[in-house]
C-alpha positions in Angstrom: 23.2 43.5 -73.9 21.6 46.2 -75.7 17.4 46.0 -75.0 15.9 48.0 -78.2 12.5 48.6 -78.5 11.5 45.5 -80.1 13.5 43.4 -77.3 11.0 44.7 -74.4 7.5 43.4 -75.8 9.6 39.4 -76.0 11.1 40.3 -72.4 7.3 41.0 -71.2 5.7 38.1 -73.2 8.5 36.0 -71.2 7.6 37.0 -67.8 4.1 36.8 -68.3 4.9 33.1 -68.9 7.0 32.8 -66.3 3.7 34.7 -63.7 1.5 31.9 -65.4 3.7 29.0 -64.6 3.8 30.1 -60.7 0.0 30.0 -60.3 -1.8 26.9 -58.8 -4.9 24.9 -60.0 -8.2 24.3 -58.1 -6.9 21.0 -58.4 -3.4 21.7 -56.5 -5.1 24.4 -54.3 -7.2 21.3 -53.3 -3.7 18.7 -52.6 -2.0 21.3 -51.0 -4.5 22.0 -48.4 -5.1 18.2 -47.6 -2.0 17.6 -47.2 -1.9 20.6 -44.8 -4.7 18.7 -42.6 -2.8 15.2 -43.1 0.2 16.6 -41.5 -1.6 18.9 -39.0 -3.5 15.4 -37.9 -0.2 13.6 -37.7 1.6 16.3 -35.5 -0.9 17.4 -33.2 -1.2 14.1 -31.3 2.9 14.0 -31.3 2.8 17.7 -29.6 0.0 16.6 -26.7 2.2 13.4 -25.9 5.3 15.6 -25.7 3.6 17.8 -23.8 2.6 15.1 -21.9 5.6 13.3 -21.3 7.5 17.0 -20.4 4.6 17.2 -17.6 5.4 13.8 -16.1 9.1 14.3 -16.1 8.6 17.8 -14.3 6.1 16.0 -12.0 8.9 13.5 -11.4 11.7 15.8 -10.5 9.1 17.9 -8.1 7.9 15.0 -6.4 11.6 13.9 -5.9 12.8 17.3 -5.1 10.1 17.8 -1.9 10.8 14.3 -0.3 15.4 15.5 -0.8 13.9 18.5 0.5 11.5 17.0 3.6 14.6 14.4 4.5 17.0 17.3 4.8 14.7 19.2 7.0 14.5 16.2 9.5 18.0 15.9 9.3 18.6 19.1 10.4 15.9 20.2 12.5 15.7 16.3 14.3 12.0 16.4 14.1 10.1 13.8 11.5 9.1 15.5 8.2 6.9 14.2 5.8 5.7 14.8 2.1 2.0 14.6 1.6 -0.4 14.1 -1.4 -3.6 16.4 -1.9 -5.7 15.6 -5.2 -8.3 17.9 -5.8 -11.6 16.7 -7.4 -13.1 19.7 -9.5 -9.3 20.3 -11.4 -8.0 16.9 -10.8 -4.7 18.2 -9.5 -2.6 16.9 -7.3 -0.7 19.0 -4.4 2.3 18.7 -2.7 2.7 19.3 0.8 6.2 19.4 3.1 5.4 18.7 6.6 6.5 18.9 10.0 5.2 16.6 12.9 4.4 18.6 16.7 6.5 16.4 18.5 4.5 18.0 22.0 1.1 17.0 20.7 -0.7 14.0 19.6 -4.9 15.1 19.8 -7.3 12.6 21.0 -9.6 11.8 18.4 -11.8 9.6 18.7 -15.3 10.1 21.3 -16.6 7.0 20.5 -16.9 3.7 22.7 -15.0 3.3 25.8 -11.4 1.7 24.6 -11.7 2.4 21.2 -10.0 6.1 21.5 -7.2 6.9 18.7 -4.7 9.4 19.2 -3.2 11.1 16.3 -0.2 12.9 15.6 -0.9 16.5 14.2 1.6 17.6 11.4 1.9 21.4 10.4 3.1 22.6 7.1 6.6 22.8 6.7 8.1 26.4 7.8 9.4 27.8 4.8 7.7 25.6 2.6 4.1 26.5 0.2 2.2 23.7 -1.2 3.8 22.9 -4.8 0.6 21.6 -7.6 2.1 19.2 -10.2 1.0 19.6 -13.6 -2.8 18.9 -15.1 -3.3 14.9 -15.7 -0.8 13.5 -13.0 -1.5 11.4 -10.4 0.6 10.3 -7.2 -0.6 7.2 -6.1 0.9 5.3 -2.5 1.5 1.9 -1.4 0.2 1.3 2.4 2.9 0.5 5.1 1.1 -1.9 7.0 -2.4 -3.5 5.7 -5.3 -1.3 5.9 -8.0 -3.4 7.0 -7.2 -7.3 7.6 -10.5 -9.0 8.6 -11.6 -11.4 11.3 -12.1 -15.3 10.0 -15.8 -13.9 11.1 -16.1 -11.8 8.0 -16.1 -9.4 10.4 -13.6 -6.1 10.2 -10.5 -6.7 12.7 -11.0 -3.7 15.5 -7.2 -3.8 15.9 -6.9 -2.5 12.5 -10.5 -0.3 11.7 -9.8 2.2 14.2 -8.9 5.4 13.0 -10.0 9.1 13.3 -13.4 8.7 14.7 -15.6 10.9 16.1 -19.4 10.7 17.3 -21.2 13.1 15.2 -25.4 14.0 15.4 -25.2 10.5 17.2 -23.6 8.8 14.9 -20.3 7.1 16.4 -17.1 6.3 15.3 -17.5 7.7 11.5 -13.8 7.8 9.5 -11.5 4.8 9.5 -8.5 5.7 7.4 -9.1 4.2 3.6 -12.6 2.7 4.5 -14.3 1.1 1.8 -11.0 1.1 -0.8 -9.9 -1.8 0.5 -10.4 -5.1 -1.5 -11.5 -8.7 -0.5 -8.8 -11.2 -0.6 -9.2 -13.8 -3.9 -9.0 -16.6 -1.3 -11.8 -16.6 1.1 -11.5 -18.6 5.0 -9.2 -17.8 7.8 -8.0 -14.4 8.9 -5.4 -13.8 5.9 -5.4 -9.5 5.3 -6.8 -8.1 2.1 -5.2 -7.2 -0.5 -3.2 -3.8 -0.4 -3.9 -2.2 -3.4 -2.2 1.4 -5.1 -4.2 4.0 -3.1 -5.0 7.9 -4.7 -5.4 10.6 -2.1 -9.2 10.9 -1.5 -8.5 14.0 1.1 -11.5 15.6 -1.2 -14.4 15.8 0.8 -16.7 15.6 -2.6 -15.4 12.1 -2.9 -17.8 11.3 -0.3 -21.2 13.6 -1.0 -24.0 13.2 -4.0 -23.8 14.6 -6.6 -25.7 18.5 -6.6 -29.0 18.4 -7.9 -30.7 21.2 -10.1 -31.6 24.3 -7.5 -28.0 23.7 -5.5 -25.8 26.4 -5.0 -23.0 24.1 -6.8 -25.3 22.6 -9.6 -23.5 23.0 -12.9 -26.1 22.3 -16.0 -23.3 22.5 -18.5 -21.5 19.3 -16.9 -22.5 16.1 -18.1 -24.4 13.9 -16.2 -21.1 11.1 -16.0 -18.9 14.1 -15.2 -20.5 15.3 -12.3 -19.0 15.5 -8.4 -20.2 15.2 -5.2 -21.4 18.8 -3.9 -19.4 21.4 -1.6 -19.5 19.2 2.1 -18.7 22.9 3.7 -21.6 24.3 1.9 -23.8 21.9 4.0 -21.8 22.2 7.3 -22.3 26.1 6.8 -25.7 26.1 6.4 -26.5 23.4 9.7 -29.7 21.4 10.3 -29.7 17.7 9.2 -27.7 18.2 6.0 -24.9 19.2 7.9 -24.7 16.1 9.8 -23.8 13.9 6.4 -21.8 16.9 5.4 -19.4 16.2 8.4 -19.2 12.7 8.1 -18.3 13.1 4.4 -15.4 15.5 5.8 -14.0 13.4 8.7 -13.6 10.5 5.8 -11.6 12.5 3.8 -8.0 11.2 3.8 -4.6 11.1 2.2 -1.3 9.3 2.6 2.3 10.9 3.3 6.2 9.5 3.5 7.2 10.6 6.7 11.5 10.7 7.2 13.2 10.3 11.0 15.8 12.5 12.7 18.0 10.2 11.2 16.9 10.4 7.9 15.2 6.8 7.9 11.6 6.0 7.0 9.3 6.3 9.8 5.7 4.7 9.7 4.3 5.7 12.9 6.2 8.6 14.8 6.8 8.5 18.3 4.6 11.1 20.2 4.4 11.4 24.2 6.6 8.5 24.0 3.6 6.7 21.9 4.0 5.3 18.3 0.8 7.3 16.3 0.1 5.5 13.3 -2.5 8.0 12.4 -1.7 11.5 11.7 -3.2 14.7 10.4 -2.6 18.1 8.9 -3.3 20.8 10.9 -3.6 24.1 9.2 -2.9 26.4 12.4 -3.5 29.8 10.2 -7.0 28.8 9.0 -9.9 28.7 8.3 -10.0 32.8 9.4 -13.5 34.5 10.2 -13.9 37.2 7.4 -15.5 39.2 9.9 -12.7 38.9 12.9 -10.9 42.3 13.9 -7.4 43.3 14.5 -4.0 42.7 13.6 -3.8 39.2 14.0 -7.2 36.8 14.3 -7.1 34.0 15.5 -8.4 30.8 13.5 -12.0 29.4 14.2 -11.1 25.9 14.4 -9.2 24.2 17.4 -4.9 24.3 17.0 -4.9 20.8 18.6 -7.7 19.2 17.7 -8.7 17.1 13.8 -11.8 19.0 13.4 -12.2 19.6 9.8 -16.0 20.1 9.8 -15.7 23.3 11.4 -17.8 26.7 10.5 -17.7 30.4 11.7 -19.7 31.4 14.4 -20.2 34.4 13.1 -23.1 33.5 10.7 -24.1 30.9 8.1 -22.8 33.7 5.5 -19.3 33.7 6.9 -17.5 30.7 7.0 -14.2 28.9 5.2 -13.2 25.1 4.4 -11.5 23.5 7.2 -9.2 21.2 4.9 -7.5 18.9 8.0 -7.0 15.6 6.2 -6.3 12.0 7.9 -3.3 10.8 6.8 -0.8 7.6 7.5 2.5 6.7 5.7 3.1 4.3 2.9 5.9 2.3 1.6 6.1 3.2 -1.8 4.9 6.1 -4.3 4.0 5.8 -8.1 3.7 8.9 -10.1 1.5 8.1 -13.1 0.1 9.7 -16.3 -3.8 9.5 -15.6 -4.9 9.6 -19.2 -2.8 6.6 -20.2 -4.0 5.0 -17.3 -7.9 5.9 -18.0 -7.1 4.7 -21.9 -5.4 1.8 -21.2 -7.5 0.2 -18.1 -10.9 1.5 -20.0 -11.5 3.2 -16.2 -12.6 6.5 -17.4 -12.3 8.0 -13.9 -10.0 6.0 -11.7 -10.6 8.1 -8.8 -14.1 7.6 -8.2 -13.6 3.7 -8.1 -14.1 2.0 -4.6 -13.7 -1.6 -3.3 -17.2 -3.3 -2.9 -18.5 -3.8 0.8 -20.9 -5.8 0.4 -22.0 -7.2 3.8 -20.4 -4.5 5.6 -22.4 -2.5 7.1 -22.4 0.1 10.0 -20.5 3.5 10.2 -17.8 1.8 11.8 -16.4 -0.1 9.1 -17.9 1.9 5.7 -17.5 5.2 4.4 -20.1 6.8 2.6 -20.3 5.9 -0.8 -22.2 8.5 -3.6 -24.3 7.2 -6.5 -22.2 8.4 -9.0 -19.1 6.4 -7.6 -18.3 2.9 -9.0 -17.7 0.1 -6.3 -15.8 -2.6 -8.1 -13.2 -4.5 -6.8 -12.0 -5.8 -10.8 -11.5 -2.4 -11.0 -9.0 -1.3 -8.4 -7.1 -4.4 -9.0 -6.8 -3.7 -12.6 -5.9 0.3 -11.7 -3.0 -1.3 -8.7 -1.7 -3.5 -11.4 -1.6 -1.1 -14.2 -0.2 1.5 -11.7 3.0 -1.3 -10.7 3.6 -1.5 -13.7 3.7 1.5 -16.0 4.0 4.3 -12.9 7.7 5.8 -12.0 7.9 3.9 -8.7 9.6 5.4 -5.7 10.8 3.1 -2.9 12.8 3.9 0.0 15.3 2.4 1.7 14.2 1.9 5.5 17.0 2.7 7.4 18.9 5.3 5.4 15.9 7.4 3.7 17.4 7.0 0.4 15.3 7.2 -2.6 15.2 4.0 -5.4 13.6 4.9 -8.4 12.3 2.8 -11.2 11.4 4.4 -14.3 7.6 3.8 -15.7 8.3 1.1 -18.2 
């Protein structure tokens, strides 16, 4: 086509339309950009429970992965291994640790009354093998072997059964029975029938067991809100001595977690044989700390005693110097449920299911109750409601008793 000089103004005029037609309205400019915000709305909660879901699989496969992992190793090295389960407090994260039991060793424990000492087999991290965290917002919870604390037609606690890893500390005897006071009553009350055996977190987290810190304290956070808060830093106290560090160390000696422990054979084991001795309690022993900053040469040796549970422990070098001792109580369990802790808060209305803890009322004494902090709940409705939420929407784990092998059942 030939364009002429009177062709290009009408060319022009057309394109000028054409530019007009592409423009938008205040009024589109306005739909546009709420339906931007619809969608946005829409997707965002799709993407966190996506996220969500990709973080419990991989929590799934690692959890899985470490007890494969621990039942090959006591295969092999014909020594029990165990998987244990840390859960920290401040980041609510749980750890993952492979363990190996000292077959030469089992520590006294207890130096309380006469007849009422515990031995304990000590189990050191796996060689080899580093603590693996799962993701943000997952929790591990375990089913107890045997019943924690069955109680005496009395009312009273059974003695067969409360004693655990005690120690007499600032004159206080006998301090931390394994799972004290997370325990509940049975429905039925008379005769000698145990308590219930509810879903269990790991409460090796000394702050589970202290106040919360108080304006002035070295660990007081103004920024956190009041229902958010934690106990304080238990070392802290032990560091510093004098009367605080007396609760500090009963607060650490209550500490505890829970662990699957495999046989040479590759079979479930509940109490290993030590010294030719079944140990139903056990506990980690962290042979390469805590280290005194200030110790010299190639190779210091640890502050705290190789053979002995001792986790309230400081430097001797000075209040300034000084490093968690983070031994843990631990005894096996039957069963493990790996469970998303949001849906769990959102669906049970427990905002914070680990600072729930059976009621105790009329038991009383440090043999039978751990400490319990203001800002943790004690209510019985509430761990049943958490155990039955947990059997029925957690990824269960069972274990076949004699062969190790691992049954899973997906979280419904």
């Amino acid at each position: 086509m030939m364009i002429t000089g009177s062709t290009i103004p009408a060319i022009g005029r057309r394109a000028a339309a054409r530019g007009a037609r592409r423009g938008f309205t205040v009024i589109e400019m306005l739909v546009a950009v709420s339906i931007i915000i619809i969608v946005t709305a829409l997707v965002i909660p799709a993407i966190g429970s996506l996220m969500r879901s990709a973080n419990f699989s991989a929590a799934v496969n690692t959890v899985s992965a470490a007890l494969a992992n621990a039942r090959a190793l006591a295969v092999q090295n014909g020594r029990e291994t165990g998987v244990a389960f840390l859960f920290d407090v401040r980041t609510q994260v749980t750890t993952v640790v492979v363990l190996e039991l000292d077959q030469n060793r089992a520590t006294l424990a207890s130096e309380g009354r006469p007849g009422e000492h515990t031995y304990c087999a000590a189990m050191h991290p796996a060689t080899g093998e580093v603590p693996i965290e799962l993701p943000p917002g997952i929790g591990v919870y375990g089913l107890p072997s045997v019943p924690v604390r069955p109680r005496l037609a009395s009312g009273l606690a059974n003695p067969e059964w409360t004693q655990g890893i005690n120690r007499a500390i600032g004159g206080v005897p006998e301090t931390a029975h394994w799972y004290t006071g997370n325990v509940v009553r049975p429905l039925t009350t008379g005769g000698a029938e145990p308590e219930e055996n509810t879903w269990v977190l790991p409460f090796n987290d000394g702050r589970l067991f202290t106040e919360a810190p108080e304006s002035g304290d070295s660990d007081y956070d103004s920024t956190v809100r009041p229902d958010d808060r934690i106990g304080r830093n238990p070392w802290e106290a032990i560091r510093g001595g004098g009367a605080a560090a007396t609760s500090a160390q009963l607060a650490v000696r209550h500490a505890n977690s829970f662990c699957i422990v495999f046989g040479a054979t590759g079979g479930i084991v509940t109490a290993p044989i030590v010294g030719g001795a079944p140990c139903l309690n056990m506990y980690i022993e962290w042979t390469s700390a805590p280290i005194d900053p200030q110790a010299t040469g190639a190779d210091p040796e640890p502050y705290d005693e190789p053979a002995v549970f001792d986790p309230e422990v400081r430097s001797t070098s000075g209040p300034s110097h000084y490093a968690p001792n983070p031994e843990v109580v631990l005894r096996s369990v039957s069963q493990l449920a790996i469970v998303d802790m949001v849906a769990l808060a959102s669906e049970t209305g427990v905002r914070r299911p680990w600072a729930v803890r059976a009621v105790n009322t009329g038991i009383t004494g440090p043999r039978v109750r751990a400490p319990i902090p203001a800002w943790v709940t004690e209510s019985d409705e509430q761990i049943r409601k958490i155990s039955r939420w947990v059997e029925l929407n957690g990824e269960l784990l069972t274990f076949n008793r004699y062969s190790g092998s691992v049954v899973r059942r997906g979280a419904q």
